[in-house]
N, C-alpha and C positions, 0 to 999 in steps of 0.2 A: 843812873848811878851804878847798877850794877855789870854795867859794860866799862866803868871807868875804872871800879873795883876790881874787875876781870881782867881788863887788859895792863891795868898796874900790877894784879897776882902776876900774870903771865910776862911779863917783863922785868919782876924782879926773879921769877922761881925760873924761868926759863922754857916754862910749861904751857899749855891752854889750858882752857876749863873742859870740862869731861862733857863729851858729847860736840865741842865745837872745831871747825876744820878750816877756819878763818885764820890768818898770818898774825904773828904778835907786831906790839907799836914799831914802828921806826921799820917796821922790813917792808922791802918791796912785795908789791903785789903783784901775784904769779898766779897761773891756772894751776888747780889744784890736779893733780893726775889720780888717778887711782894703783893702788897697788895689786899688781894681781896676788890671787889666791894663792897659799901656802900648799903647794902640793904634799906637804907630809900632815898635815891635819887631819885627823881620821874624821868621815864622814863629812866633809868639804869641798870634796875634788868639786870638777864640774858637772861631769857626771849622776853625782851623786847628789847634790844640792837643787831644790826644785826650781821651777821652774820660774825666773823675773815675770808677774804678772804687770798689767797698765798702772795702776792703782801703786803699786810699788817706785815706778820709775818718776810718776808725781810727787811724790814723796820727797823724794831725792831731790829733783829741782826748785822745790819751794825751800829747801836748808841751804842748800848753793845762794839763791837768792838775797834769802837771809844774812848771809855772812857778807856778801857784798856789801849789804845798807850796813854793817855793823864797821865798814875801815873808814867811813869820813870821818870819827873822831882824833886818829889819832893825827890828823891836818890841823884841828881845832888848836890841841893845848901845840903844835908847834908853832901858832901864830901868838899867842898869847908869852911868850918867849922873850918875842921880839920887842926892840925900846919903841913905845908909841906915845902919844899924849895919854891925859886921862879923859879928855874925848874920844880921841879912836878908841880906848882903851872902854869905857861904857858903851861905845857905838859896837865896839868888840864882843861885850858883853852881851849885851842885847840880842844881838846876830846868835851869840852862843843861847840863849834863851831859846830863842828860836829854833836854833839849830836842837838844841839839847830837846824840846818841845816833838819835835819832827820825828828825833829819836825815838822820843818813849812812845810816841804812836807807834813807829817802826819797831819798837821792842814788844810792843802789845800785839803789834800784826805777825812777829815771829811767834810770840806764847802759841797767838791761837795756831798758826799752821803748823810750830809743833806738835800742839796737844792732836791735831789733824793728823799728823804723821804717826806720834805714838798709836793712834786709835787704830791706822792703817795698819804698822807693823803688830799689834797684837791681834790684829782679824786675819792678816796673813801668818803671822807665828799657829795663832790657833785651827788656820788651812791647813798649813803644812801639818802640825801632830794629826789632826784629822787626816789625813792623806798618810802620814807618813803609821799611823795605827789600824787604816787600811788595808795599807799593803802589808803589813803584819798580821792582819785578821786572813787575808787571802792566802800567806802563804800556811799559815796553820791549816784554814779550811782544805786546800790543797794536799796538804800531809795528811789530816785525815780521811782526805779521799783516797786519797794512794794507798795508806793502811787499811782501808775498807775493803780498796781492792784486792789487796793481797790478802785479807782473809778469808776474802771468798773464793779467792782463786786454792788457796789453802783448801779450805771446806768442802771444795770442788773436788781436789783432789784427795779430799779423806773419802768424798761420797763415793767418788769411782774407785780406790782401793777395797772399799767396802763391798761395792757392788762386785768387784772382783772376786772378791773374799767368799763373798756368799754365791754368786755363779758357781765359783769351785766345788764349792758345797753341796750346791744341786745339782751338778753336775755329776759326784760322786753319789748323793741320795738316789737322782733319775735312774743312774747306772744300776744301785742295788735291787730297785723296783722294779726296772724293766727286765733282771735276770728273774726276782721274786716274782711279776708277771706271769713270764717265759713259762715259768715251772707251775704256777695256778692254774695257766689254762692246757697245760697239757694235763696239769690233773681233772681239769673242770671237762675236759674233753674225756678221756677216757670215764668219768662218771655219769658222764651226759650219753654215752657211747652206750654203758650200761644201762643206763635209766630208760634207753629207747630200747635197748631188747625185750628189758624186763615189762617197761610197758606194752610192747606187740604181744610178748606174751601172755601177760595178764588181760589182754584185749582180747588175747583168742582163747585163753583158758573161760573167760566171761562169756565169750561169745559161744564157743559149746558147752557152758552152761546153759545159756538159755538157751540153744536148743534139744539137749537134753530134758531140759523143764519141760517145752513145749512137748518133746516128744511124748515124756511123759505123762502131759497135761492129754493128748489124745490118747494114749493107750488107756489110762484111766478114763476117760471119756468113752473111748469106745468099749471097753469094761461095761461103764455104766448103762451104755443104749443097749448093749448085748439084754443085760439084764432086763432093760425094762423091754422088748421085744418079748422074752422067755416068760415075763407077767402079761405079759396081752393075750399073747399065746395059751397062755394055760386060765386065765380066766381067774374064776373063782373056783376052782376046784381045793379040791381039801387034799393033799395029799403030805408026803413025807418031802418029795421033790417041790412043792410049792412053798410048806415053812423053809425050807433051807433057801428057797429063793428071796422070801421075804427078809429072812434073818441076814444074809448077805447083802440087800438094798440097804437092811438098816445100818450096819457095820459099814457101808458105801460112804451112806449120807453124814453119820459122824465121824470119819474118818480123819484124824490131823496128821499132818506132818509132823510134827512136835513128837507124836508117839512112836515114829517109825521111825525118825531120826535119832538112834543114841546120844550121837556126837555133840548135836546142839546145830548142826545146819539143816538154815532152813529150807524143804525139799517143793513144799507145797505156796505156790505163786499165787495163791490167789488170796486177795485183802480184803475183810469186812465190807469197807466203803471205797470207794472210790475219789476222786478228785474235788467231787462236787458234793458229795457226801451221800451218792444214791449205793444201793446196799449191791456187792456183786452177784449176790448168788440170792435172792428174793423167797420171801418166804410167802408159801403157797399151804395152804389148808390141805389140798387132795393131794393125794402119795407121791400119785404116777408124775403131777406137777414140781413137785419139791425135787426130784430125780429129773427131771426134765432141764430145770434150774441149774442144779447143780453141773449137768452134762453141757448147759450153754457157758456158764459159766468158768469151764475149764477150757473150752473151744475159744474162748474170746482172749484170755490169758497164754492161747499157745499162739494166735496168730498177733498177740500183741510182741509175745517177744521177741517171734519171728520176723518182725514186724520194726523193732526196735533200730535196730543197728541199720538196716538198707534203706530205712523209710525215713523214720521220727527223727534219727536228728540230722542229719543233712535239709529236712525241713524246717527244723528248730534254728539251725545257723543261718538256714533264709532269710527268715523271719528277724532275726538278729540281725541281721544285715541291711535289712531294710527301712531305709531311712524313713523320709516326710511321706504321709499315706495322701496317695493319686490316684483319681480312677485311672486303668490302663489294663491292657490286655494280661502283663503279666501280673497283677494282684489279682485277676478275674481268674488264673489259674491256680493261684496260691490259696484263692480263700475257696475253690474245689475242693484243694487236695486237705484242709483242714488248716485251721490256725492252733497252734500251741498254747497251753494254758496259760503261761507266764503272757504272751502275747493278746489274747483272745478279749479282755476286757479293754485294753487302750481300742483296739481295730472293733470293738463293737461299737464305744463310745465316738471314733470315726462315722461308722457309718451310720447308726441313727442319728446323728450330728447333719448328715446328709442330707437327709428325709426331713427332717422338723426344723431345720434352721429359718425356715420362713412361719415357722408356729411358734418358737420358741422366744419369749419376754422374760427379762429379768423378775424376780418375784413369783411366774405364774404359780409354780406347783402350791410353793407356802399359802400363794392369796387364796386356792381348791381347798388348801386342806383347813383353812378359819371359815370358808363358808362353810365344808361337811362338821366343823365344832358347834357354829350356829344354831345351823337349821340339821335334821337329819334327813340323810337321803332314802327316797321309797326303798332303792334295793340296799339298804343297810343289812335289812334280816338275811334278805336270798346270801350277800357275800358272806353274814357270818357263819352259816351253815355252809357253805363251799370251804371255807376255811381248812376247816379238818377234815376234810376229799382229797385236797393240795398233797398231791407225791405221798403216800404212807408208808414209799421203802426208803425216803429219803428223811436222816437223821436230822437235818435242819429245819424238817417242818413237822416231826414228832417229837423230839427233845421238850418236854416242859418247861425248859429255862430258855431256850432260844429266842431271839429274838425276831427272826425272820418272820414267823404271824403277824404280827404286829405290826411291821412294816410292808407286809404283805394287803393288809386292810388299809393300809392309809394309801398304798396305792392303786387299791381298785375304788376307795371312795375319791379316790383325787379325780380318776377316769370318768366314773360316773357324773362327775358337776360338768369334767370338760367335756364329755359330749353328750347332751340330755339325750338325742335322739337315740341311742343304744343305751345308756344307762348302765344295766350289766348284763350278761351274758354269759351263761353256764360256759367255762371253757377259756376263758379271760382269766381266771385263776392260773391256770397253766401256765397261757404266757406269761402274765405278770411276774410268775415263780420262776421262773428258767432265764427270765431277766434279772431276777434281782440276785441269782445262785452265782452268776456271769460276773455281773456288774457291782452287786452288792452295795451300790449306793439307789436309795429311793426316788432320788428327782433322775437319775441314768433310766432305771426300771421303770419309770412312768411315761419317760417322752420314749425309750423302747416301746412298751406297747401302743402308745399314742404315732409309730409309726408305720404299726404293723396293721392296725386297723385303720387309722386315716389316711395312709398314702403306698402302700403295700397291697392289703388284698384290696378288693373288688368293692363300689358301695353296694350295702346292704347286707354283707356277708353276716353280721351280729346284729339283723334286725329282725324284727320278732319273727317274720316273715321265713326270714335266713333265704332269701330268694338266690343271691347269689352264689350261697353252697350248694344247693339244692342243683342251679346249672352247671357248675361245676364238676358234680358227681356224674353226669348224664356227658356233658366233656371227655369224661376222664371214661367213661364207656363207648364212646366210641373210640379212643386211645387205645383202648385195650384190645377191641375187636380187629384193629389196623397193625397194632404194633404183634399184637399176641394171641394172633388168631384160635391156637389149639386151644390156651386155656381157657379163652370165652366158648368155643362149643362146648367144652367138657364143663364147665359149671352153670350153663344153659340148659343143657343136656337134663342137671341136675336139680332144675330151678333152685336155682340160689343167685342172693343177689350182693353182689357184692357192696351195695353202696354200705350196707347197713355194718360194713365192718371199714369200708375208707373213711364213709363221712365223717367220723371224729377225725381219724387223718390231717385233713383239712384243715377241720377245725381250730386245732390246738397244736398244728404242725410238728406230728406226730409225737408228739411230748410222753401222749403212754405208749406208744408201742416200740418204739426204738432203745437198745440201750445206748447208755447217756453218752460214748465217746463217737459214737455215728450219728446219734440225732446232734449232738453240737455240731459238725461237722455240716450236717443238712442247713440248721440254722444260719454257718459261718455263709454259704454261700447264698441262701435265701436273703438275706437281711440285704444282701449286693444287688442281685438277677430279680427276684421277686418269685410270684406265684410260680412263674414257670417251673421252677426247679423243683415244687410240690407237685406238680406232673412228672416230670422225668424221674424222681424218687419211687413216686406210687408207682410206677410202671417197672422199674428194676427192681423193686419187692417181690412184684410179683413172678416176675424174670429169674433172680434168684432162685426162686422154690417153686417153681413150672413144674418140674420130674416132680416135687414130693405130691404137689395138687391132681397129677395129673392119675398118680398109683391110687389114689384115694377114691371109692365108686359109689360113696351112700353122703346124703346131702347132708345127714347128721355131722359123719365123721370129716366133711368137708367145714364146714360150719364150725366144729369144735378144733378144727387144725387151724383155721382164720382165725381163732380167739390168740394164738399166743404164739405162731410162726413168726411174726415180726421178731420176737423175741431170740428164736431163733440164727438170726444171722449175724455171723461174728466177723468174716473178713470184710473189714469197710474198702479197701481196695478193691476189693473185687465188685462190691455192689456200687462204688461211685463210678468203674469202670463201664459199668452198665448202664449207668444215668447219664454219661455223659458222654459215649462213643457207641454203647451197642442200640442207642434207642435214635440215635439220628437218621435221617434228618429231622427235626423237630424244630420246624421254625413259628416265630412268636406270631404271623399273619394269620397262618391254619389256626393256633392256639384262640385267637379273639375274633374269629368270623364264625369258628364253633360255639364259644362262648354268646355271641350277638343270638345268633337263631337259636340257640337253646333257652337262654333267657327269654327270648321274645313267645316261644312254645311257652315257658312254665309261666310265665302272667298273663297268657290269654286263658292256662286252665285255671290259674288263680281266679280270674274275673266271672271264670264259666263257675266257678264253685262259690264265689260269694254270691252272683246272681241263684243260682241253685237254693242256698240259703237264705236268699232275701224272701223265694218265692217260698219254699217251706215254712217258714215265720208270720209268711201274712196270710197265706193258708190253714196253716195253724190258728192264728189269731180271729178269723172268719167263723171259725165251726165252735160252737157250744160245746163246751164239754158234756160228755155222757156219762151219767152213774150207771152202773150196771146196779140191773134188779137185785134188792136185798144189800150192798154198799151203802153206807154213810157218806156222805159230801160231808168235805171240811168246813162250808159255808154253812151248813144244820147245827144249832145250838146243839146244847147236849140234852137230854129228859132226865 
């Protein structure tokens, strides 16, 4: 019905129906052409129009189709026109039933392939905006790439005018600096230029200072010996020339710088104490001592400052210089020539480090010193009475408040656990002392002595015995009669025997007779080389003062010149020159094949004197004792 409608609209209005491309009734039927595209159409061209997909062009021929099965009607109403019976006329009918029937199938078969096609062209309508909002996303995207780029290109070029901008800048800054430079270091130069004259100057105005000092330091020295010569000389005599001599010693001996100096400099070089706290000028009970004192003490001050500037610090800078400590040739002449103080306790802590590192446990000392809290040790008493013997010119072990004592006992009881067989030994206070002045820490000063009697001297040297000193001293006499023949006939001569003034020597490596910046210096190389070096020392002592021993002709005044000569010697260069060049050759084979047979002599007398005393004892124990007539025995009650 609705194609009958349609094609009656269309033939009365002249039109089609909307959307169909089928011919109206009565016209012949033609192939339908297509018209081409309206080139003035905006966004139509072909160009521009996407692209006919498959799905489209199906489309299109199922509507063609369509329109075909839609022209057999207008055949139908022209047959029914025509004059027929009312049988053909029903037969007509009928046919049109059928036919009309065929239709509506065929009009149901166009609905759906329309609605087919609309569904196509709205999936294709909504391709295309989809494509076509694409390539509108892309050419945005595109734009703002392009502006991106030119703002950095922009950016780029603010950065390098910038960079420009600010070059220029330093460029004229560098320029200001480098003329401001220019002009600093010609000033830094010319005050640098000054600062070095002034310092050679002030180097050499210092340095004939101190020799002025020193000189003065001998003239007054030699002052003082004049004087005490002019008291030996006249004795005790009572005269007018004798007080005036005494009253001059005494004006000598209190003499300060401070009173002779108006100005306020100071003329007089000599200090209280020294480095280690031992006193320089020693106080002596007897006159002629206290004047003796004073006369070493100005002699050791002249050759220190002379001493100063050629010697002490070009070895100071040595020592600064030298790196990780090695045994090697040249440390074996450095620690000769003396270690400096700032230096001296690291390179002690080396080298008894050396010696004990195969004795040395974590713990040991503290677990010595909870046994001596325990239990007390036998020689608890002998150490406390050694205590205050310990140095009496040194201010660290007289001060009341000090604490050196104290730490001085914990280290000779720590010694005493660690080695029962020596226990203590008069003379172990020294060393222990002159380690702990060094070292100043307790467990340093302890494994120091524990290296000087465990693996340093000789066994037995601190055994009750003292066997080993005892050969030692008999050593060092035939030393003397090889090295220094005049002065053993001349105190042969005199019977005198020297041991009884070395053997403490030995002992206590010469702790009381050296003053303290020679005997450290003895120590710096003994604690390296060993005993030896207490041979070659003892023998340049005595080398040294050869001429004064030798003016000397009564065994007395030899005897009382050996009390305190050590004392005496103040050039350490000169006396290490003698230990170490003028007593060679001195090799260490002669040293311990001496030692072998001398040792092996004093324990066969040992053995002849215990036998001696066995025999005495049982012979003794044999015989009755005898009361002499008129005597009481202890054994007689009383009446």
């Amino acid at each position: 019905m609705y194609n009958i409608r349609g094609n009656k609209q269309s033939q009365g209005t002249g039109h089609r129906p909307p959307g169909e491309d089928s011919p109206l009734i009565g016209e012949p039927q033609r192939e339908e052409q297509s018209s081409p595209p309206d080139p003035s159409t905006p966004g139509k061209g072909p160009s521009d129009s996407p692209k006919p997909t498959p799905k489209s062009s199906l489309t299109a021929n199922l509507i063609q189709k369509a329109k075909r099965q839609n022209n057999t009607f207008p055949l139908f109403a022209e047959g029914l026109t025509r004059n027929r019976t009312p049988q053909e006329k029903a037969l007509a009918l009928e046919q049109q039933v059928l036919m009309l029937t065929k239709e509506l199938k065929s009009q149901k078969e166009l609905v759906r392939i329309l609605h087919k096609a609309l569904e196509a062209a709205q999936q294709e309508k909504r391709a295309s905006s989809a494509y076509l909002a694409a390539a509108e996303d892309k050419d945005r995207l595109e734009l703002v790439r392009h502006k991106v780029r030119q703002i950095a290109e922009l950016g780029r070029h603010v950065e390098a005018l910038e960079q420009e901008r600010e070059s220029l800048t330093q460029t004229d800054d560098m320029e200001a600096y480098r003329t401001q430079n220019h002009f600093l270091n010609s000033e830094i130069h010319q005050v640098t230029k000054i600062w070095r004259r002034v310092a050679e100057k002030e180097k050499a105005l210092l340095m004939k200072c101190a020799y002025l000092q020193a000189k003065n330091c001998q003239v007054e020295s030699k002052y003082l010996a004049g004087l005490r010569r002019l008291q030996e000389a006249m004795g005790n005599e009572a005269s007018e020339c004798a007080e005036l001599l005494r009253q001059l010693i005494q004006e000598a001996l209190q003499w300060e710088a401070s009173d002779a100096s108006a100005d306020g400099v100071e003329l007089s070089p000599i200090r209280e104490y020294d480095e280690y706290g031992f006193l320089t000028v020693p106080n002596y009970e007897v006159e002629d001592l206290k004047l003796l004192a004073k006369i070493q003490a100005l002699e050791v001050r002249s050759h220190h400052l002379l001493a100063h500037e050629a010697v002490e610090r070009p070895l100071r800078e040595r020592w600064a210089a030298l790196g990780e400590l090695a045994p090697s040739a040249e440390l074996k002449q450095l620690l000769r020539a003396g270690v400096s103080c700032e230096h001296r306790p690291r390179v002690w802590r080396w080298l008894v480090h050396l010696r004990v590192q195969h004795l040395q446990t974590p713990g040991r000392y503290q677990e010595l010193l909870s046994r001596g809290q325990a239990c007390k040790h036998p020689a608890a008493r002998q150490i406390e009475l050694d205590l205050n013997r310990t140095f009496p010119n040194n201010k660290h072990f007289t001060c009341p408040t000090s604490s050196f004592p104290d730490k001085l006992r914990r280290v000779l009881l720590a010694f005493s656990w660690q080695n029962p067989s020596i226990g203590y030994c008069q003379g172990l206070n020294r060393l222990a002392a002159i380690a702990l002045l060094v070292l100043d820490e307790e467990e340093s000063a302890f494994w120091c002595l524990v290296a000087i009697v465990e693996t340093i001297m000789p066994a037995d040297y601190y055994s009750k015995t003292l066997t080993a000193s005892q050969a030692d001293q008999r050593v060092l006499q035939d030393l003397l009669s090889e090295k220094l023949p005049r002065l053993m006939a001349h105190v042969g001569q005199h019977r005198v025997d020297l041991s009884f003034i070395t053997f403490n020597w030995f002992l206590v490596v010469f702790a009381d007779s050296l003053i303290s910046n020679i005997l450290l210096q003895v120590w710096d190389a003994f604690l390296y080389e060993g005993t030896k070096v207490l041979f070659r020392y003892a023998l340049a002592i005595f080398k040294y003062n050869e001429e004064e021993i030798l003016r000397l002709q009564d065994s007395l005044e030899i005897y009382q010149y050996l009390r305190f000569f050590t004392k005496t010697i103040c050039n350490s260069r000169k006396l290490r020159n003698i230990a170490f060049n003028d007593m060679n050759p001195f090799p260490m084979k002669q040293l311990q094949q001496l030692r072998t047979v001398h040792r092996e002599r004093l324990e066969a007398e040992l053995r002849e004197l215990e036998q001696l005393k066995a025999e005495y004892l049982e012979t003794r124990a044999s015989q009755d004792p005898v009361v002499p007539e008129g005597c009481t025995s202890e054994d007689e009650g009383e009446a």
